[in-house]
DSSP file (Angstrom, degrees, kcal/mol; ACC not computed):
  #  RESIDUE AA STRUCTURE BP1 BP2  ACC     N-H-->O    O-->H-N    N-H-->O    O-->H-N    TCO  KAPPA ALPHA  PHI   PSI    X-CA   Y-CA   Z-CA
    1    1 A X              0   0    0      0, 0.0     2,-0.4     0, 0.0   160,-0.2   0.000 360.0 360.0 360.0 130.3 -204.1   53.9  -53.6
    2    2 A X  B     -A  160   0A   0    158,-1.0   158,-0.9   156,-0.0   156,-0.0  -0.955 360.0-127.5-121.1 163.5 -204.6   51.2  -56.0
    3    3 A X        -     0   0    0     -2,-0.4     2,-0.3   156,-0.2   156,-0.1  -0.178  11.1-161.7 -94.4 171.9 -203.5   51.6  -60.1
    4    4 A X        -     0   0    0    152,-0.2   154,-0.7     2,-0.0     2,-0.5  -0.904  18.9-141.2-149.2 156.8 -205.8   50.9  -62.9
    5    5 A X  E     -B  157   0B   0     -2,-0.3     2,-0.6   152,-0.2   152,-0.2  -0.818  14.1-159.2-135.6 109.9 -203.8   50.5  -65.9
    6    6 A X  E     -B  156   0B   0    150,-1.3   150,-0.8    -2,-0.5     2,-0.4  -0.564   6.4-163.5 -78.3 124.1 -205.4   52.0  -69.1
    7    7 A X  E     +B  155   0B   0     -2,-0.6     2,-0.4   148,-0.1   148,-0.2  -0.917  10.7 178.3-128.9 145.7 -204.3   50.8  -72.8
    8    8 A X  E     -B  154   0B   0    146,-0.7   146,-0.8    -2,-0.4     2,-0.3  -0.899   5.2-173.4-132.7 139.4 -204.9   52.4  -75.8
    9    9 A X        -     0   0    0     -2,-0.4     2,-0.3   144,-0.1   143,-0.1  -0.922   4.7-163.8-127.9 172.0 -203.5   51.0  -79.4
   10   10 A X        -     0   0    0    141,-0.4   141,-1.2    -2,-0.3     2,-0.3  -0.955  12.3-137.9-159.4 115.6 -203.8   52.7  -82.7
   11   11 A X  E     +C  150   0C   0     -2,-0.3   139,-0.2   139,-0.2     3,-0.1  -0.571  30.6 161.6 -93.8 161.8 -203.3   51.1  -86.2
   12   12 A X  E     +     0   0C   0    137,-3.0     2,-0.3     1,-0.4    -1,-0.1   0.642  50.2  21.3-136.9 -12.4 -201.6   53.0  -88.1
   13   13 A X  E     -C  149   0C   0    136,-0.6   136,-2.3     2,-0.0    -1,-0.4  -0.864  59.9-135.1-159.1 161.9 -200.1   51.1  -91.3
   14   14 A X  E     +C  148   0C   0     -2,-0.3   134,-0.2   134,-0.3     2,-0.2  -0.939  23.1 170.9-158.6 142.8 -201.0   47.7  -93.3
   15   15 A X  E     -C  147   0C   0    132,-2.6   132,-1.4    -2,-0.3     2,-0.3  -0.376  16.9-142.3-130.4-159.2 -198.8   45.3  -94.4
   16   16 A X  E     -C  146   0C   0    130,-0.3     2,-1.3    -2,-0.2    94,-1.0  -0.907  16.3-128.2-168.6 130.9 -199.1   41.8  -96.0
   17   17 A X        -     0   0    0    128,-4.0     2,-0.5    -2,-0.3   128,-0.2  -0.768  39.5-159.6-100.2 134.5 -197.2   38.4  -95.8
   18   18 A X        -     0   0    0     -2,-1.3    90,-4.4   115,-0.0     2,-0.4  -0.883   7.8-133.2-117.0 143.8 -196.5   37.5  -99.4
   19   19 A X  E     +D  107   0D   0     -2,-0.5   101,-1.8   101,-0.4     2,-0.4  -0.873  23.7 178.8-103.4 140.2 -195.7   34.3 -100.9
   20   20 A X  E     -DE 106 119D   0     86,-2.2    86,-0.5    -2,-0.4    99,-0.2  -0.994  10.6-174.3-144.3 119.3 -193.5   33.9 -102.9
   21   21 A X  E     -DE 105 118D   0     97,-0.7    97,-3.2    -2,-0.4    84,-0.2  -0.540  46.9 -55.8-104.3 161.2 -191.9   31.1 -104.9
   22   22 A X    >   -     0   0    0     82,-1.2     3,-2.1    79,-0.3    -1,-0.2   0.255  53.3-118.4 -18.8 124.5 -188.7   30.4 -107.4
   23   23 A X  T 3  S+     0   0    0      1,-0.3    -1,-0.2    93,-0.1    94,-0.1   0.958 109.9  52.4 -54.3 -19.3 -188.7   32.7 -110.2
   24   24 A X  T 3  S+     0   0    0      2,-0.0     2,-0.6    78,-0.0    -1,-0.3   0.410  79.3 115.6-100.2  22.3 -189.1   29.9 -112.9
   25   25 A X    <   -     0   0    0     -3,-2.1    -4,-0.1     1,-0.1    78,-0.0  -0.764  57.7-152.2-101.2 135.9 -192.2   28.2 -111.3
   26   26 A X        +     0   0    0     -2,-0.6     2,-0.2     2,-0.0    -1,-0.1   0.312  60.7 104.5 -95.5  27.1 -194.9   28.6 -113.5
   27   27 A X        +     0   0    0      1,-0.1    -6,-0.1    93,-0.0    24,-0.1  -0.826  35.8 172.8 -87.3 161.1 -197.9   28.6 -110.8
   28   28 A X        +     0   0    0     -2,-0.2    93,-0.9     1,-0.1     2,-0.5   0.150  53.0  65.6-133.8  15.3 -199.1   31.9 -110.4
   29   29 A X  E     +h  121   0E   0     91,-0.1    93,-0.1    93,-0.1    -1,-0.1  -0.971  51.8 171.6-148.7 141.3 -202.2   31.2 -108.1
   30   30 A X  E     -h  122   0E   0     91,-2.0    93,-0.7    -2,-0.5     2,-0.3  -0.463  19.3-140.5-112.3-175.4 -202.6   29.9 -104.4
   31   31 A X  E  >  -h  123   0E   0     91,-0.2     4,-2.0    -2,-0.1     5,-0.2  -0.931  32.3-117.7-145.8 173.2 -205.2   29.6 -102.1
   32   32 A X  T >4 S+     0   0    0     91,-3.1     3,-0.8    92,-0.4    93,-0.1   0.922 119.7  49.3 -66.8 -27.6 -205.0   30.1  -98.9
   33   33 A X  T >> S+     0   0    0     91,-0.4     4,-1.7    90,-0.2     3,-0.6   0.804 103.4  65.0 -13.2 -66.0 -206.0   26.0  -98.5
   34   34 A X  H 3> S+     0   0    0      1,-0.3     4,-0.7     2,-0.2    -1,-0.2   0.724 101.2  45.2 -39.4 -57.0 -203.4   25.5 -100.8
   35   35 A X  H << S+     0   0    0     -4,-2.0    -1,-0.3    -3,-0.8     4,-0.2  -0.135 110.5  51.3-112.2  19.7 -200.6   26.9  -98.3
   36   36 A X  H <> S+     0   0    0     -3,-0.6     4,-2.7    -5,-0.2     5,-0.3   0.459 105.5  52.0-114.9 -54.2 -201.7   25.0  -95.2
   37   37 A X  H  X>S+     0   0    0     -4,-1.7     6,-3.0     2,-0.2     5,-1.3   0.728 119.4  48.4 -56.9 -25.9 -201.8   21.4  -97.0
   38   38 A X  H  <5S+     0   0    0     -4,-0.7    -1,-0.2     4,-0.2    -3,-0.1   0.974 118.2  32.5 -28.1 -75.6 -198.0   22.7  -97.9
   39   39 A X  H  45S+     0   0    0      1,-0.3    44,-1.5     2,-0.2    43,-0.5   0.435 119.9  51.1-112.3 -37.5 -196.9   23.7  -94.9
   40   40 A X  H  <5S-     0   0    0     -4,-2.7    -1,-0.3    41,-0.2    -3,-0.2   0.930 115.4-113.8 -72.2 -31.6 -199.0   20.9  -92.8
   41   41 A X  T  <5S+     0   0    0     -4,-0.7    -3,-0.2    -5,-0.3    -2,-0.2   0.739  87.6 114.3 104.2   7.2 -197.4   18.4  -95.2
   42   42 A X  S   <S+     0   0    0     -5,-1.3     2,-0.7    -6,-0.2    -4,-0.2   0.865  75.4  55.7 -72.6 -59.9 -200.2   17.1  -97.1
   43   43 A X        +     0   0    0     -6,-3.0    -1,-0.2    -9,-0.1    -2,-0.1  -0.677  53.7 149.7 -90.8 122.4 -199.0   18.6 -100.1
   44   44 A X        +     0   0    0     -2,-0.7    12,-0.6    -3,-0.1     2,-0.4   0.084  51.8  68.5-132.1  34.0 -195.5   17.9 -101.4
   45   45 A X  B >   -I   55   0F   0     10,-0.2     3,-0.6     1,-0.1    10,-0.2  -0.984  65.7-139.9-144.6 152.1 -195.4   18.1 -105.2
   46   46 A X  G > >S+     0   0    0      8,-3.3     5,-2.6    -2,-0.4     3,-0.6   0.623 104.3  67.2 -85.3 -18.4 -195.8   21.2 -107.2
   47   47 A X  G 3 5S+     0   0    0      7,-0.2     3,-0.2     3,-0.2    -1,-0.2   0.271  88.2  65.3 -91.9  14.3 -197.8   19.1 -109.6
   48   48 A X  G < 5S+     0   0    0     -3,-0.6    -1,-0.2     1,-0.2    -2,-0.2   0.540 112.9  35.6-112.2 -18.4 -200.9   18.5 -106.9
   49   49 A X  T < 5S-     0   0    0     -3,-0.6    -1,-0.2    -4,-0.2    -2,-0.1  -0.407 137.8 -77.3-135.0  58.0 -201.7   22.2 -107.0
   50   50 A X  T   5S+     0   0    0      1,-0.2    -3,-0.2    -3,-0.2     2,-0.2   0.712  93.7  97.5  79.9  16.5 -200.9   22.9 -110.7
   51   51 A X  S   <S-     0   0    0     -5,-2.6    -1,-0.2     1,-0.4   -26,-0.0  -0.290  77.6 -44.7-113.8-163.9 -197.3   23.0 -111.3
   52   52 A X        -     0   0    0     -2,-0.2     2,-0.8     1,-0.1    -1,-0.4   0.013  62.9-100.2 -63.1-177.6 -194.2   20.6 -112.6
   53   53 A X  S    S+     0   0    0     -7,-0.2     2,-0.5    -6,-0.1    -1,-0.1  -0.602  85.6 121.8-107.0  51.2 -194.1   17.1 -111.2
   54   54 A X        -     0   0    0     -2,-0.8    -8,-3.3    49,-0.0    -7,-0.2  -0.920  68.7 -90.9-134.7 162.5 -191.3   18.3 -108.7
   55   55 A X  B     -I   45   0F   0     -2,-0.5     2,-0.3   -10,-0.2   -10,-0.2  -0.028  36.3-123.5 -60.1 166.4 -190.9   18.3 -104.9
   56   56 A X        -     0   0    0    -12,-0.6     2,-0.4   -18,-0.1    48,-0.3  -0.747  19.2-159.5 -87.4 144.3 -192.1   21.6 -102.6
   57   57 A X  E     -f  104   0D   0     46,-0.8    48,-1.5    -2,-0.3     2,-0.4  -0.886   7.6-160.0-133.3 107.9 -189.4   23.2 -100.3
   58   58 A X  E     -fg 105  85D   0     26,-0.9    28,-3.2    -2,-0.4     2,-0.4  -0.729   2.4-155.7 -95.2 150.3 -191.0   24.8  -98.0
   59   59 A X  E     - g   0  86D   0     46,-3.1     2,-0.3    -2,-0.4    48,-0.3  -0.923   2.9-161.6-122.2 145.8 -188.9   27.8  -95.9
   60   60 A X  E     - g   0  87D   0     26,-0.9    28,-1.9    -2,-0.4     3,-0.1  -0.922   9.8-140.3-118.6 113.3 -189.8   28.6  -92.9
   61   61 A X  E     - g   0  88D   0     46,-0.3     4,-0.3    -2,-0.3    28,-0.2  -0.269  56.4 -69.4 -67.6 159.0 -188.6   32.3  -91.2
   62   62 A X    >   -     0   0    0     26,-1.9     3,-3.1    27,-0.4     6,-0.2  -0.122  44.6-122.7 -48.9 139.2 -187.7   32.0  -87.5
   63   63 A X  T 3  S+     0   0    0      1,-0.3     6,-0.4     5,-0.1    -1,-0.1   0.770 113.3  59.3 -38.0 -55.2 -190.7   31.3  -85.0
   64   64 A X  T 3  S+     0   0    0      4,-0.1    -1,-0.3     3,-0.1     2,-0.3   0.133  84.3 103.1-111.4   4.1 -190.1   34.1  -83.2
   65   65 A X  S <> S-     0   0    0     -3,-3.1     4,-1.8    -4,-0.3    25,-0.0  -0.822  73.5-127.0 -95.2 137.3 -190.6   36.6  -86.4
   66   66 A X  H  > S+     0   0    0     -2,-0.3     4,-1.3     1,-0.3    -1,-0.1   0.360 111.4  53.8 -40.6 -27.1 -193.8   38.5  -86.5
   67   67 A X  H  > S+     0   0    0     -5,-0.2     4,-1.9     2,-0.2     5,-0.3   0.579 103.2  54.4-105.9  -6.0 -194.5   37.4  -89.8
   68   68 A X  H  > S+     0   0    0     -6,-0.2     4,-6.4     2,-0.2     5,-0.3   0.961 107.5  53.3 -69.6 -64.7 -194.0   33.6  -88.7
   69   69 A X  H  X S+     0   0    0     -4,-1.8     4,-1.3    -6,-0.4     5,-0.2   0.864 107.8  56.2 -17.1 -87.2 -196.8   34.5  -85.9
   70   70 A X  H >X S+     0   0    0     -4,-1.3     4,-2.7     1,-0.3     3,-1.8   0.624 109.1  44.7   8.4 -92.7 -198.9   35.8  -88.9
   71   71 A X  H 3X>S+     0   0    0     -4,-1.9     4,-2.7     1,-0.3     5,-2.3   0.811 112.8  42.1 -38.6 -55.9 -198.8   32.7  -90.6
   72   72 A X  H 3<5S+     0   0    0     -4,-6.4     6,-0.8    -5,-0.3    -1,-0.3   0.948 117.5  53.8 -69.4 -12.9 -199.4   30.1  -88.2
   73   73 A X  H <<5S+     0   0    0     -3,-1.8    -2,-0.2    -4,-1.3    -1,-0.2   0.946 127.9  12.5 -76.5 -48.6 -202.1   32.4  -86.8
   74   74 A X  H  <5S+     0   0    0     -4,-2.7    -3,-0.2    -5,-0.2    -2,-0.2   0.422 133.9  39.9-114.9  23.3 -204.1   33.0  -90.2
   75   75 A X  T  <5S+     0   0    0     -4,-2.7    -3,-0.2    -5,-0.2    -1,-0.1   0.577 127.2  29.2-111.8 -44.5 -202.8   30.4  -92.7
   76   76 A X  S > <S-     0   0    0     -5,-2.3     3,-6.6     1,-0.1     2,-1.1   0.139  86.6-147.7-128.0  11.1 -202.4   27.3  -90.3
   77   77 A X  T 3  S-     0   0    0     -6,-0.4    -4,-0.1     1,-0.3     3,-0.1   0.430  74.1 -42.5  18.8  29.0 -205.1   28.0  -87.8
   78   78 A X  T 3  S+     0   0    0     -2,-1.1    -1,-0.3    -6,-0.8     2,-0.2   0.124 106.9 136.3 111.0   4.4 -203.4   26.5  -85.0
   79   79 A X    <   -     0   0    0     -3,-6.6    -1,-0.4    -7,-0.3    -4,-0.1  -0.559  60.1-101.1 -93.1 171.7 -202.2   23.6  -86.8
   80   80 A X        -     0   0    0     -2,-0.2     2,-1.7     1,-0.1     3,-0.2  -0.150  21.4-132.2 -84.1 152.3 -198.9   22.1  -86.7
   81   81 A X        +     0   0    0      1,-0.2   -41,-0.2   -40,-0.0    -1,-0.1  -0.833  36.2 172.3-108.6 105.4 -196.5   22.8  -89.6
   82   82 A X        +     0   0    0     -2,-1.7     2,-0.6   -43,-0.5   -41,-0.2   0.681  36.2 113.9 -91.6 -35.3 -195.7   19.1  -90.0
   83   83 A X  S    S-     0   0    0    -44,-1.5   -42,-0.2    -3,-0.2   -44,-0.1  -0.202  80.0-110.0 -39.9 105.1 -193.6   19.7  -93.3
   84   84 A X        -     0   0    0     -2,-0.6   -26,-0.9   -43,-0.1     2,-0.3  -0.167  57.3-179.6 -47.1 113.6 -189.8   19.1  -93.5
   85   85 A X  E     -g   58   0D   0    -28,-0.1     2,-0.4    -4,-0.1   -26,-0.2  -0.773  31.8-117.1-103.6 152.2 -188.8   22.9  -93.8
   86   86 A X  E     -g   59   0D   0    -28,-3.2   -26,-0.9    -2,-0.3     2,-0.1  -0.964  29.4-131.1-105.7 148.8 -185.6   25.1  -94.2
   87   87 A X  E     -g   60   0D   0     -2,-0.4     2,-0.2   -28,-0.2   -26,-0.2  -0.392  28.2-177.1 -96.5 133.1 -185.1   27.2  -91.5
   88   88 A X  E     -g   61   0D   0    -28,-1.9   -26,-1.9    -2,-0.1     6,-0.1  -0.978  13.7-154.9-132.9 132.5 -184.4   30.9  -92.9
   89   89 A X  S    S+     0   0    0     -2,-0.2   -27,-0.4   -28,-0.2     2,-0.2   0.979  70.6   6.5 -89.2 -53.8 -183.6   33.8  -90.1
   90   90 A X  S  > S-     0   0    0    -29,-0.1     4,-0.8     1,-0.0    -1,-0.1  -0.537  85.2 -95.1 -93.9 155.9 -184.7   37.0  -91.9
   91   91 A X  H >> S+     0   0    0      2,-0.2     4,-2.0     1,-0.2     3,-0.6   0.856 121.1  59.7 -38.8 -41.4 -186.4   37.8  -94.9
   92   92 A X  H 3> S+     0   0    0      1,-0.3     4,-4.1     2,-0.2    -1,-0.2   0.935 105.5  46.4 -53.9 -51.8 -183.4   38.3  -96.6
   93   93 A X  H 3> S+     0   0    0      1,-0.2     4,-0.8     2,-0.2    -1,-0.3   0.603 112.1  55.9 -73.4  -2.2 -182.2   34.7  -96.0
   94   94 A X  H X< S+     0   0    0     -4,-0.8     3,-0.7    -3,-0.6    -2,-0.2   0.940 115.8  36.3 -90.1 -42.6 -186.2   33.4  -97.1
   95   95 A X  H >X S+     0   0    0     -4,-2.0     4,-1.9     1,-0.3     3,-1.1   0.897 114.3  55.9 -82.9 -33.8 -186.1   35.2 -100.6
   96   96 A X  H 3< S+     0   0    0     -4,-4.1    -1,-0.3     1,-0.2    -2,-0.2   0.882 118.2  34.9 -53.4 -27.6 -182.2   34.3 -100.9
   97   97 A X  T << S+     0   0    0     -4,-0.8     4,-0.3    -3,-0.7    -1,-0.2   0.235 117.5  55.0-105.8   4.1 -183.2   30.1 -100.4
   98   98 A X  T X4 S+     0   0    0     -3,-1.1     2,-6.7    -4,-0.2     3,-1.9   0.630 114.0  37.3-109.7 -71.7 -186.4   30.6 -102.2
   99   99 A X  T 3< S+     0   0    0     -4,-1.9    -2,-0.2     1,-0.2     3,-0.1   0.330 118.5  53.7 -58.5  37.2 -184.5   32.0 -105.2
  100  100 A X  T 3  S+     0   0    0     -2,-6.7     2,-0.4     1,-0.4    -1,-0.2   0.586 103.7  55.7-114.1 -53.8 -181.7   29.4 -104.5
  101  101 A X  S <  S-     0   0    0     -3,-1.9    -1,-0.4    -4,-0.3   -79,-0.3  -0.760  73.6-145.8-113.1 120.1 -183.9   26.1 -104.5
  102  102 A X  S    S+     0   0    0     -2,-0.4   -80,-0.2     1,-0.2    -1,-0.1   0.820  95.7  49.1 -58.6 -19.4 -186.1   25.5 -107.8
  103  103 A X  S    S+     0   0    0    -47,-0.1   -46,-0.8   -82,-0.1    -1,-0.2   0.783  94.1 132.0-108.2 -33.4 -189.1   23.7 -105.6
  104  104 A X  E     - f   0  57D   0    -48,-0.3   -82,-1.2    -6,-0.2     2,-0.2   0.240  35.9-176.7 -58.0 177.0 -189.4   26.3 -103.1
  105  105 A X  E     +Df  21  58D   0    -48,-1.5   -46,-3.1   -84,-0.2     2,-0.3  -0.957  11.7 137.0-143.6 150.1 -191.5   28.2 -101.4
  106  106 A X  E     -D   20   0D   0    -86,-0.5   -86,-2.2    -2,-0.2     2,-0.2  -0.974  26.8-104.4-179.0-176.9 -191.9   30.9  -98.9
  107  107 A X  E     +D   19   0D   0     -2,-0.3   -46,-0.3   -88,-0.3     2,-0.2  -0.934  24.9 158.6-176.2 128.2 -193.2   34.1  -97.2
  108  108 A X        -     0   0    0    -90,-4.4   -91,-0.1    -2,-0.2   -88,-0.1  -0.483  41.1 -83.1-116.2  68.7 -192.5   37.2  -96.6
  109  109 A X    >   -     0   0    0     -2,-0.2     3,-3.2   -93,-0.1     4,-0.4   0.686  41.8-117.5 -48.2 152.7 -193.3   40.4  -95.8
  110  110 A X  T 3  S+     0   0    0    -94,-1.0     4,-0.4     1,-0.3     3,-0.2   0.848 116.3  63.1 -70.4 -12.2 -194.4   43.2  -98.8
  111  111 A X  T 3  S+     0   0    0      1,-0.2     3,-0.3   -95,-0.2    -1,-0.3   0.971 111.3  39.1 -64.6 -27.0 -191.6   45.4  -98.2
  112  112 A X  S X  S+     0   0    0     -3,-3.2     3,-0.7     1,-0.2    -1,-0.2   0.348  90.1 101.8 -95.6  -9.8 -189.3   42.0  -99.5
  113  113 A X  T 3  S+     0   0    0     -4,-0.4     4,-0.4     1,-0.3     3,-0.2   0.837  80.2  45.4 -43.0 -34.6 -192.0   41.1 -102.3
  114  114 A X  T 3  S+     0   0    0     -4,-0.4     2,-1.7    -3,-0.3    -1,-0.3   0.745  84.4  96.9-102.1 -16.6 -190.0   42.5 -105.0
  115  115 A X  S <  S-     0   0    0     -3,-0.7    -1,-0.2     1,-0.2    -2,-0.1  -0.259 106.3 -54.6 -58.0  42.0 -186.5   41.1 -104.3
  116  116 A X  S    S+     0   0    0     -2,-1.7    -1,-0.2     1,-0.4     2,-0.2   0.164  97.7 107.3 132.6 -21.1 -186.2   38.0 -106.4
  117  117 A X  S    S-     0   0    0     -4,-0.4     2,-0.6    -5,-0.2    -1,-0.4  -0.528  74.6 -97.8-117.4-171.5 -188.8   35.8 -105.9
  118  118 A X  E     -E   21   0D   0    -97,-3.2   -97,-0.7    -2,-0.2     2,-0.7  -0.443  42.8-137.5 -82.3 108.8 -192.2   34.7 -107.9
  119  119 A X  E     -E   20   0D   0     -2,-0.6     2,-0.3   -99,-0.2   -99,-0.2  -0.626  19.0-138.2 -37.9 102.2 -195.2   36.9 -106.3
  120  120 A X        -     0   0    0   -101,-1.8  -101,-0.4    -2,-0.7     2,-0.2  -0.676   4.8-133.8 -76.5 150.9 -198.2   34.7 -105.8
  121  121 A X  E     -h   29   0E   0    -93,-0.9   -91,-2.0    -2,-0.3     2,-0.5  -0.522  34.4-151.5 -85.8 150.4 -201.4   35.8 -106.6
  122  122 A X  E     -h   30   0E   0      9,-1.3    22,-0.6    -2,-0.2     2,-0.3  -0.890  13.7-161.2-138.3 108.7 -203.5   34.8 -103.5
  123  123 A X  E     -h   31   0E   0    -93,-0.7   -91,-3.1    -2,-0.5   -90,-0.2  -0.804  22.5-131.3 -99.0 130.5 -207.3   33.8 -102.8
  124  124 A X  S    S-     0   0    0      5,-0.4   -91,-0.4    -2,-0.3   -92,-0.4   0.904  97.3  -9.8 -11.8 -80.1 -209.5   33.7  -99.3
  125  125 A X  S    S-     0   0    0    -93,-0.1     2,-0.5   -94,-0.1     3,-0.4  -0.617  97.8 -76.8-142.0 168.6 -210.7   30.4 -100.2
  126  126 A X  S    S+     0   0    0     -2,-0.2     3,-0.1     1,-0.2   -95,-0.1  -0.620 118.6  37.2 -87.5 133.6 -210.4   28.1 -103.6
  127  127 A X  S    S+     0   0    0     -2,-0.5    -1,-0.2     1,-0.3     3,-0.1  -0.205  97.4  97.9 139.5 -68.5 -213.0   29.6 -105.9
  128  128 A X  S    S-     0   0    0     -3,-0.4    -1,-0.3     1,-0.2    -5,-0.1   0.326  84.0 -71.5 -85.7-162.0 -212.6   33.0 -105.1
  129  129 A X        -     0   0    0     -3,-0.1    -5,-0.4     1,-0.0    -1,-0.2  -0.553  45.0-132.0 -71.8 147.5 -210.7   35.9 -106.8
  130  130 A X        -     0   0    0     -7,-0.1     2,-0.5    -3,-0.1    -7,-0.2  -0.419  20.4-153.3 -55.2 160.3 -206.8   36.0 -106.6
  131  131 A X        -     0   0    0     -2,-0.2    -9,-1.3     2,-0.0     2,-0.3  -0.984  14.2-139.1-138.1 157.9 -205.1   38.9 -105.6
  132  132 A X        -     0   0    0     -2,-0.5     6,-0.2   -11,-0.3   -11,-0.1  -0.525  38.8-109.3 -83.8 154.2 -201.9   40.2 -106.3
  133  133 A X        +     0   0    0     -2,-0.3   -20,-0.1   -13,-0.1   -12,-0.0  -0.302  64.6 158.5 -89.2  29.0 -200.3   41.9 -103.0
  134  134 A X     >  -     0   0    0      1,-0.1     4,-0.7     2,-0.0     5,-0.1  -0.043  52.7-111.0  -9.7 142.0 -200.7   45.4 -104.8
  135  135 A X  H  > S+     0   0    0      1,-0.2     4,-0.9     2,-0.2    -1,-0.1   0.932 117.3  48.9 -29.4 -68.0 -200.8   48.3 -102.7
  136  136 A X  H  > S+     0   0    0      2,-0.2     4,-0.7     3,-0.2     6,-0.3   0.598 109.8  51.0 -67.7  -8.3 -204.2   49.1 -103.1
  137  137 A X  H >> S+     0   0    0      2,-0.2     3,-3.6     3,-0.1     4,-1.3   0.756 117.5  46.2 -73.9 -90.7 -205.5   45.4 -102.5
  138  138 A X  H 3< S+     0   0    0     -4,-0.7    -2,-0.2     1,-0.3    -3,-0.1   0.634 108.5  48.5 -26.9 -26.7 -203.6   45.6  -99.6
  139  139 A X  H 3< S+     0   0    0     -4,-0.9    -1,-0.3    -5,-0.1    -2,-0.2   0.774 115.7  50.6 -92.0 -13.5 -204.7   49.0  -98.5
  140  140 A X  H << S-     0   0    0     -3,-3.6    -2,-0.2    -4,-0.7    -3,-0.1   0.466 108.5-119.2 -86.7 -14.4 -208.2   47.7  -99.1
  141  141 A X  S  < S+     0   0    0     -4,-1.3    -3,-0.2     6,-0.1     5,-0.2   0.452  82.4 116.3  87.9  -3.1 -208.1   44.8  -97.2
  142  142 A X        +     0   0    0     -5,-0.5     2,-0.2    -6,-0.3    -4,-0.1   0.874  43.9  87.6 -66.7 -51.9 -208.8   42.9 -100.0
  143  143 A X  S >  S-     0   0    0      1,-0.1     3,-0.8    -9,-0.1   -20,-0.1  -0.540  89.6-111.2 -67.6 137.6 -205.6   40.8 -100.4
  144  144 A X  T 3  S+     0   0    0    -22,-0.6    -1,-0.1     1,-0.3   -21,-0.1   0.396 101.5  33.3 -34.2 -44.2 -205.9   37.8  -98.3
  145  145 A X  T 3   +     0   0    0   -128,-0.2  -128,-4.0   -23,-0.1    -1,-0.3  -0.631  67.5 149.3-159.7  68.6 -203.4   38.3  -95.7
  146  146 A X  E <   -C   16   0C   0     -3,-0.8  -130,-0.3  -130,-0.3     2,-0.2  -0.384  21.7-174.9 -65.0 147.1 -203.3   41.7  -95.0
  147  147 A X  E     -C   15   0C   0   -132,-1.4  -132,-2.6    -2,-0.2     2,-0.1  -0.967  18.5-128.5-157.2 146.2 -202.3   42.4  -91.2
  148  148 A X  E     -C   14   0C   0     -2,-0.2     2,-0.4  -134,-0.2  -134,-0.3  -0.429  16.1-138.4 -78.4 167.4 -202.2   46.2  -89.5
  149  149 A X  E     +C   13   0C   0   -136,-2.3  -137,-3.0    -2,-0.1  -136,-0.6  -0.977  24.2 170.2-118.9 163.5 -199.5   47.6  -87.6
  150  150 A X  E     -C   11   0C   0     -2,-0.4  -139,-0.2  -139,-0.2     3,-0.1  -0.996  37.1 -98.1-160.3 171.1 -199.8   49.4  -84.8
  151  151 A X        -     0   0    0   -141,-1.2  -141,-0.4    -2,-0.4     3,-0.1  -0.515  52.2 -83.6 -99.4 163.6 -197.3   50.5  -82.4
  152  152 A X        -     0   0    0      1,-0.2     2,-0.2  -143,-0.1  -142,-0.1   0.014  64.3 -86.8 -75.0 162.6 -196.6   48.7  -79.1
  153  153 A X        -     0   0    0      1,-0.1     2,-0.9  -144,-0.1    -1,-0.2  -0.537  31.8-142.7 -85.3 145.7 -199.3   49.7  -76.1
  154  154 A X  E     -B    8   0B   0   -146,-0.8  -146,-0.7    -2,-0.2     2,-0.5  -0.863  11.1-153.1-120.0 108.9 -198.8   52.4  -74.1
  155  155 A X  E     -B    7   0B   0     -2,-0.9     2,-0.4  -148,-0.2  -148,-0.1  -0.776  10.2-174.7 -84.5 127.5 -199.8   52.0  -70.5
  156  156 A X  E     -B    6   0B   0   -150,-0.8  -150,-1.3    -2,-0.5     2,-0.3  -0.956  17.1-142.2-109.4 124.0 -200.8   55.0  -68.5
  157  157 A X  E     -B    5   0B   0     -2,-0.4     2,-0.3  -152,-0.2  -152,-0.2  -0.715  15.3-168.1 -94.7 165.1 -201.5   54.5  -64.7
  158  158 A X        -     0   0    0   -154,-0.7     2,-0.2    -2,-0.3    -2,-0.0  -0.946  16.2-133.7-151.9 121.0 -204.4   56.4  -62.9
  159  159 A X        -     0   0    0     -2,-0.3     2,-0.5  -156,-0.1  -156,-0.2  -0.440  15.2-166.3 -67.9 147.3 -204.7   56.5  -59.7
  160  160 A X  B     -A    2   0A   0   -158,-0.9  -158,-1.0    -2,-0.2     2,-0.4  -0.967  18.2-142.4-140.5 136.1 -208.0   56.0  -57.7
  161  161 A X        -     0   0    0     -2,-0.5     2,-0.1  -160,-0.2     0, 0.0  -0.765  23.6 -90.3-106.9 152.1 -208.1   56.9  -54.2
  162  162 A X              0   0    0     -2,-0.4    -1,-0.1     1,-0.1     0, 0.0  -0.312 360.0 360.0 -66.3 143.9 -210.0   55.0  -51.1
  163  163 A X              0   0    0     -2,-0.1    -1,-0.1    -3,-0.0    -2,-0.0   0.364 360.0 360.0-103.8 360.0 -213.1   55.9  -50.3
């Protein structure tokens, strides 16, 4: 007999990684541009995309978090995050060091939006609308970086017999 191994996935939920900055930092709009020139290290002053004349800190959750994947997949589009970061393990620890450190910056997932740090509003491309990380943006697809879930694949074997 040899197996054939069928897999079936199913989304089932939407999320979002939101970014989120210091509560007293007055930008209130990114793009998603914006947060790759961060993050690559081309931009390293809050005053180059419309803030104070003060450094960026960006924090980074561990590589190996789902919403780190995210990121490098659809903010940094397979380029290297060349920016001097701090290393955060969980959410908890990105929104405690973002609301720690006046200059940071960071991202999170929307269940952690509302614990402490600035929401940014977030656009596709420079130009286009911000969005807020709302529910309903988010449930629409609208907000920028929106991502499904869906629960891990379930393999079923089926057998096929010789002929």
């Amino acid at each position: 007999m040899l197996g054939k191994l069928e897999l079936e996935g199913y989304r089932f939920a939407r999320d979002a990684l939101v970014v989120i900055a210091h509560p007293s930092n007055p930008v209130e709009n990114l793009a998603i541009e914006d947060l790759r020139r961060i993050y690559h290290g081309d931009t390293r002053r809050w005053s180059e995309v419309g803030g104070r004349d003060a450094p960026i800190v960006p924090v980074l959750p561990s590589a190996r978090s789902d919403v780190a994947g995210f990121f490098a997949q659809q903010v940094m589009g397979g380029e290297p995050l060349l920016a001097p970061v701090v290393y955060a393990t969980s959410d908890s620890e990105v929104v405690a060091r973002v609301t720690a450190e006046r200059g940071a910056i960071g991202f999170v997932s929307l269940a952690w939006a509302d614990r402490g740090g600035k929401v940014m509003r977030l656009a596709s491309l420079t130009g286009l609308p911000y969005w807020k990380p709302d529910l309903e943006a988010v449930y629409k697809g609208e907000y920028p970086l929106t991502r499904f879930f869906a629960p891990r694949v379930r393999g079923s074997r089926a057998a096929s017999s010789r002929t």
